[in-house]
C-alpha positions in Angstrom: -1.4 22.3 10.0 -4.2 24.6 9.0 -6.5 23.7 11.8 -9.5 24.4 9.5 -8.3 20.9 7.3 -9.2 18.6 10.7 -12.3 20.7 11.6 -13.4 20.4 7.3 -13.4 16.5 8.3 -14.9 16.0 11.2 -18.1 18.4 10.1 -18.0 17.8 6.6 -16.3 15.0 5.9 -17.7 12.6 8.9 -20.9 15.1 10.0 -19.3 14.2 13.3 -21.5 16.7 15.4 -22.0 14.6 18.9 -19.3 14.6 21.8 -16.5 12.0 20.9 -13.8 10.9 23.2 -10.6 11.8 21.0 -6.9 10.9 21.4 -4.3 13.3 19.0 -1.0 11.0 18.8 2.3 13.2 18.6 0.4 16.4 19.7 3.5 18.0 19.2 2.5 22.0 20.5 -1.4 20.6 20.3 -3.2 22.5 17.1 -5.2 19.4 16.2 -6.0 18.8 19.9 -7.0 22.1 20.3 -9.0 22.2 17.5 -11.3 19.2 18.6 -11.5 20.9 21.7 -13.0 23.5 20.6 -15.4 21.6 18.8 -17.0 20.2 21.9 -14.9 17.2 22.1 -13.8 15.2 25.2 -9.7 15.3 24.0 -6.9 13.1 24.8 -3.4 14.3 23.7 0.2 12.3 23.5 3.5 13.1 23.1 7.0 11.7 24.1 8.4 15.6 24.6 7.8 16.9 27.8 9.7 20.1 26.4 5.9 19.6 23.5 4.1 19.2 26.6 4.5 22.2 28.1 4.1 24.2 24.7 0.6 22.5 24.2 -0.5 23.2 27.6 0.1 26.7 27.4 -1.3 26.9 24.1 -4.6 24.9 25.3 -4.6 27.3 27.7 -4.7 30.7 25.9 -7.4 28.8 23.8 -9.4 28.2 26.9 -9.6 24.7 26.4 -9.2 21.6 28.1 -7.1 18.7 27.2 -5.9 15.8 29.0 -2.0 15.6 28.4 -0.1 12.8 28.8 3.8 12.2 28.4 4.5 8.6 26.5 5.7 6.9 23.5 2.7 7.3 21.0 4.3 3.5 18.8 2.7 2.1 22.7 0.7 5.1 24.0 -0.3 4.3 28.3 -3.5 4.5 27.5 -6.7 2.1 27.9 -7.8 0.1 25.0 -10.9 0.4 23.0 -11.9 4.4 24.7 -11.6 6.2 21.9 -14.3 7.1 19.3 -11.5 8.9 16.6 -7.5 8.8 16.7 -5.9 12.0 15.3 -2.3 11.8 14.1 -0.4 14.9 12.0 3.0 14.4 10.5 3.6 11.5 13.0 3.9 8.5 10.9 6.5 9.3 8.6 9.0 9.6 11.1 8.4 6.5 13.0 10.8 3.6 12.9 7.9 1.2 13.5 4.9 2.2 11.9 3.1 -0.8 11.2 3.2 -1.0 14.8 2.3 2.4 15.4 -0.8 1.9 13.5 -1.9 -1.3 15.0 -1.1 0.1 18.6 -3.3 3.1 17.3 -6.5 0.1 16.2 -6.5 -0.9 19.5 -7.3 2.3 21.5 -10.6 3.1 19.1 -14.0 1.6 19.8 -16.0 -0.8 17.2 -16.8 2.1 14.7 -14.3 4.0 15.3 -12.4 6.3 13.1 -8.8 7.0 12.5 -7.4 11.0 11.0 -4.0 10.3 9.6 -2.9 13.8 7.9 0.7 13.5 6.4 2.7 13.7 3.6 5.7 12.2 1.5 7.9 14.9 2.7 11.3 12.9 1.7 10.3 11.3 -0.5 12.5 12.5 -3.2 15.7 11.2 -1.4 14.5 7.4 -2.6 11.6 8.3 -5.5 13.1 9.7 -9.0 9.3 11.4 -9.9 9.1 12.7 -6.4 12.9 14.2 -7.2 11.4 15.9 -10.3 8.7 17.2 -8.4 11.1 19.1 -6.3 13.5 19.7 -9.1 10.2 21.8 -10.5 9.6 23.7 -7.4 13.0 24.6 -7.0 13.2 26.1 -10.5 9.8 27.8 -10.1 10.4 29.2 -6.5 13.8 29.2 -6.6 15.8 27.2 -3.3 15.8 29.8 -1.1 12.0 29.2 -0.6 11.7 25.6 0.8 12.0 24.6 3.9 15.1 23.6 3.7 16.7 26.8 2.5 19.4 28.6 3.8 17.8 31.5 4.6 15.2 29.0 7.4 14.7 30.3 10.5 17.9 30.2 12.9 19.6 28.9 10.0 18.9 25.3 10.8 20.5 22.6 9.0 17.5 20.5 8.8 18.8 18.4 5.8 19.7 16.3 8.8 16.4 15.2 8.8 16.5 13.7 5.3 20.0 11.7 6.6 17.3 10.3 9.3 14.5 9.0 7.2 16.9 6.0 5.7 15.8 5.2 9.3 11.9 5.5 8.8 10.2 2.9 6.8 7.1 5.1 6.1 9.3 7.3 4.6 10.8 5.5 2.0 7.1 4.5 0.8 4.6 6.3 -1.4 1.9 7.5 0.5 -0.8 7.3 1.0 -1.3 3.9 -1.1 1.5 2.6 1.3 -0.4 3.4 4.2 -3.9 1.9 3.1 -2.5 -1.6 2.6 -1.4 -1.5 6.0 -4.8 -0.4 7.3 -6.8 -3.1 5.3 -4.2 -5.6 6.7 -5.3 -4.3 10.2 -8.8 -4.8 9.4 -10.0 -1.3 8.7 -12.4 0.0 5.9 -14.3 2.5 4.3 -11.1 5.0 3.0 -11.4 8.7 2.5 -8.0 10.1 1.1 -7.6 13.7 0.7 -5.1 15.5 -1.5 -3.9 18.8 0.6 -1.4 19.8 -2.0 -2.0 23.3 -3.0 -0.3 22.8 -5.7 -0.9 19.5 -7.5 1.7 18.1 -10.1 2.2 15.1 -12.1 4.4 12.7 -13.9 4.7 11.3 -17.3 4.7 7.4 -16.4 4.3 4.6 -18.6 0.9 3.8 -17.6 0.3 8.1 -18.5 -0.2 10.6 -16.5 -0.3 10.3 -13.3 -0.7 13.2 -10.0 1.9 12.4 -7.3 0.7 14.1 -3.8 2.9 15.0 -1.3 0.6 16.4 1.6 -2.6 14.1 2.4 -5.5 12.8 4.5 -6.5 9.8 5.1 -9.8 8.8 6.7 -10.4 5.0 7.7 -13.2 3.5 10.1 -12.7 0.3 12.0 -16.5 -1.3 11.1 -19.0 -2.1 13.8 -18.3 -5.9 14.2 -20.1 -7.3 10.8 -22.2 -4.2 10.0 -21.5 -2.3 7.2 -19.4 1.3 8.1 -23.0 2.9 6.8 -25.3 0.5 8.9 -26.1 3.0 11.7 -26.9 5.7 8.9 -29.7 3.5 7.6 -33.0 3.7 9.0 -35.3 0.6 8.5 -38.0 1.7 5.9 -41.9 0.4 5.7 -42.2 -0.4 2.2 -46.1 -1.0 1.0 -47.5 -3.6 -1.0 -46.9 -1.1 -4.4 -43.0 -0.4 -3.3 -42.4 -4.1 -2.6 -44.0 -4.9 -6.1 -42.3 -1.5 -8.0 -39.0 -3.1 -6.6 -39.0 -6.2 -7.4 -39.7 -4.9 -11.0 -37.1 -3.2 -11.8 -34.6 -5.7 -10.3 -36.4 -8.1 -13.1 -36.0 -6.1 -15.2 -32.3 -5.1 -14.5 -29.9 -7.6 -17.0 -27.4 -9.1 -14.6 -26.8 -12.4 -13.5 -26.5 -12.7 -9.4 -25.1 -15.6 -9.4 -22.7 -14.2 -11.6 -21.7 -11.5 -9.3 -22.1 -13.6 -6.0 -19.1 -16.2 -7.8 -16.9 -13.0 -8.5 -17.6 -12.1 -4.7 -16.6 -15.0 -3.5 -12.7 -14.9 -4.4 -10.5 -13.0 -1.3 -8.6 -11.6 -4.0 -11.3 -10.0 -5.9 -12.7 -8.7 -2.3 -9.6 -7.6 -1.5 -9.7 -5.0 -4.9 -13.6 -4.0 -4.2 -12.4 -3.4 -0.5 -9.5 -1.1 -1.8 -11.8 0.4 -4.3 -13.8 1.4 -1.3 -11.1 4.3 -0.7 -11.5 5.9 -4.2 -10.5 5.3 -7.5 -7.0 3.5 -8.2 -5.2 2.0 -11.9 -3.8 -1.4 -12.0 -0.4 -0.2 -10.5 -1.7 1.0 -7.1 -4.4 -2.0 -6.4 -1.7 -4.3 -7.0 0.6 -2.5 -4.5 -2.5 -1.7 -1.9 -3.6 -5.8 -2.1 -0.1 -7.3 -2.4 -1.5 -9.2 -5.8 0.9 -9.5 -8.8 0.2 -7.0 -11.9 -1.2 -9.8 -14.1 -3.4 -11.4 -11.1 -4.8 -7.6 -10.2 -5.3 -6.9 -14.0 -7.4 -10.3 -14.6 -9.4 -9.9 -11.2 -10.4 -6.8 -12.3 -11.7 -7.7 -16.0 -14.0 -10.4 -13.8 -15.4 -7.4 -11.6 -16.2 -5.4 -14.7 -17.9 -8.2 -16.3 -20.2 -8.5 -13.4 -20.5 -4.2 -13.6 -19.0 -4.2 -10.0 -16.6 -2.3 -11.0 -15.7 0.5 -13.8 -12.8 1.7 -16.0 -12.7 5.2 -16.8 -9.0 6.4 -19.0 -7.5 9.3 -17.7 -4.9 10.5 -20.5 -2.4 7.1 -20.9 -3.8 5.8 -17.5 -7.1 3.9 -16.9 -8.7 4.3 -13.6 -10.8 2.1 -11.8 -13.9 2.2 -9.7 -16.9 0.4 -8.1 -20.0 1.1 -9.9 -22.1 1.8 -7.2 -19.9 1.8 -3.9 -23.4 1.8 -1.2 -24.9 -1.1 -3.1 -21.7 -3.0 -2.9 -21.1 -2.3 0.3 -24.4 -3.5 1.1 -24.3 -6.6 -0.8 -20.7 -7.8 1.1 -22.6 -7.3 4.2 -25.4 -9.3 3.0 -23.4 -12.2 1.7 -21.3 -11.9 5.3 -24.5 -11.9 6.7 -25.8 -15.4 5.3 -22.2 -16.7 5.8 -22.6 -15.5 9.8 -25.9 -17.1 9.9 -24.4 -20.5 8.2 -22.1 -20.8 10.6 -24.1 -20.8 13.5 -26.7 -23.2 12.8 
């Protein structure tokens, strides 16, 4: 891993700038731990190799850093529950045989707010996926085979197409990611996606729905929300609005043509939550919400029509494909936590 991808997120990406307590899961010789490190944070780092161990302590070491190493199984890391402000893993979950586990183990350790760095890719993909076989089909004619990773001319001359025997043994692996792996975080409870192509080289399929871009190397970005607050609640200072913003305000929502009670009845379906929650991550077509929520095509593709008649959402076509997205992600955001908010205060009185 280019260390400069996981130090891109946490400045640019999260404008993470305070000292966090961070745990990297499957350090392996310990780049991404080394690389929060050195950005001033307070580092964690696990790995079930001992043999790994040693490699990142001497590493840490010529980097003049310090890290807290610690020898377990990162699917039930020995560590304390709820310490952790942000959970690093690279290249960790694809080879897991439990990763729905793995992930909710990984929940556990991160504080309200928290935020969990999952950097991976769909590196066998092609062993179970036909367009992720023509994807390598075209690099091999391009580059020719003697320049993957598995080539005969590797290092040592390894036979690491062992490796693609093993991952019939790793669910992750079998999946595409990362729209595999954000179903199983908003079934944990987590929010507000980021996903990040890293592919150098993008390429994409001819599928009935059109053309579509099939990543192989990837981040994804996910916060675990502060209780009921929105993932943006601690960015928002409270504003004093005068007599002539108050009135300017409530002007312009006057004169804005939409019916409220119109969008609150689309809001108040899980299934249509469940779509504006995905759509938090990015843009998706019909195919991917239906995989990310678990809805049928037809139930996705009707749910959606509702949303854009309430201009929650939009439809953009991209070749033979039609993306969507919310229309104004903040202000959605916002209005979920407001209608959580009266449901909260319901409840209590």
């Amino acid at each position: 891993m280019d260390s400069n991808v996981l130090r891109n997120i946490m400045r640019n990406q999260l404008g993470l700038n305070r000292k966090l307590k961070a745990v990297d899961m499957g350090t392996g010789a310990g780049l991404a731990a080394i690389t929060m490190a050195r950005l001033g944070h307070d580092v964690t780092a696990v790995d079930s190799s001992e043999k790994m161990l040693e490699y990142a302590r001497r590493n840490a070491s010529y980097a003049h850093v310090d890290v807290n190493f610690v020898l377990g199984d990162v699917s039930s890391p020995p560590l304390l529950k709820h310490e952790y402000d942000i959970l690093v893993a690279k290249s960790v979950i694809w080879n897991l045989t439990d990763p729905v586990g793995a992930y909710s183990a990984w929940m556990d350790l991160l504080k309200p707010g928290g935020f969990m760095i999952i950097i991976d890719g769909n590196w066998y993909l092609d062993e179970f996926d036909e367009d992720f076989r023509k994807r390598r089909r075209f690099l091999d004619m391009k580059y020719g085979k003697d320049k993957n990773l598995h080539a005969s001319t590797n290092v040592d001359n390894v036979d690491l197409n062992i490796i693609r025997r093993l991952t019939h043994n790793f669910p992750a692996s079998m999946e595409r990611r990362p729209a595999w792996d954000m179903g199983v975080l908003l079934g944990l409870g987590f929010a507000d996606f980021h996903i990040l192509s890293l592919d150098k080289e993008p390429f994409s399929v001819l599928t009935r729905d059109g053309v579509m871009k099939i990543p192989l190397s990837f981040a994804i970005i996910a916060r675990i929300p502060k209780g009921s607050l929105s993932p943006y609640h601690e960015l928002m200072e409270p504003v004093p609005y005068t007599d002539d913003d108050l009135r300017a305000i409530s002007e312009r929502i006057h004169d804005l043509d939409l019916d409220y009670g119109k969008v609150l009845k689309a809001l108040s379906d899980t299934n249509r939550l469940s779509l504006v929650s995905a759509l938090m991550g990015g843009r998706m077509n019909v195919n991917q919400l239906a995989n990310v929520t678990g809805q049928s095509i037809s139930l996705t593709s009707h749910n959606l029509k509702i949303l854009k008649d309430c201009n929650i959402v939009s439809s953009e076509r991209d070749g033979k494909e039609i993306q969507y997205a919310l229309t104004n992600r903040m202000s959605i955001n916002m209005l979920v936590d407001v209608c959580n908010g009266i449901l909260n205060d319901t409840s209590r009185k």
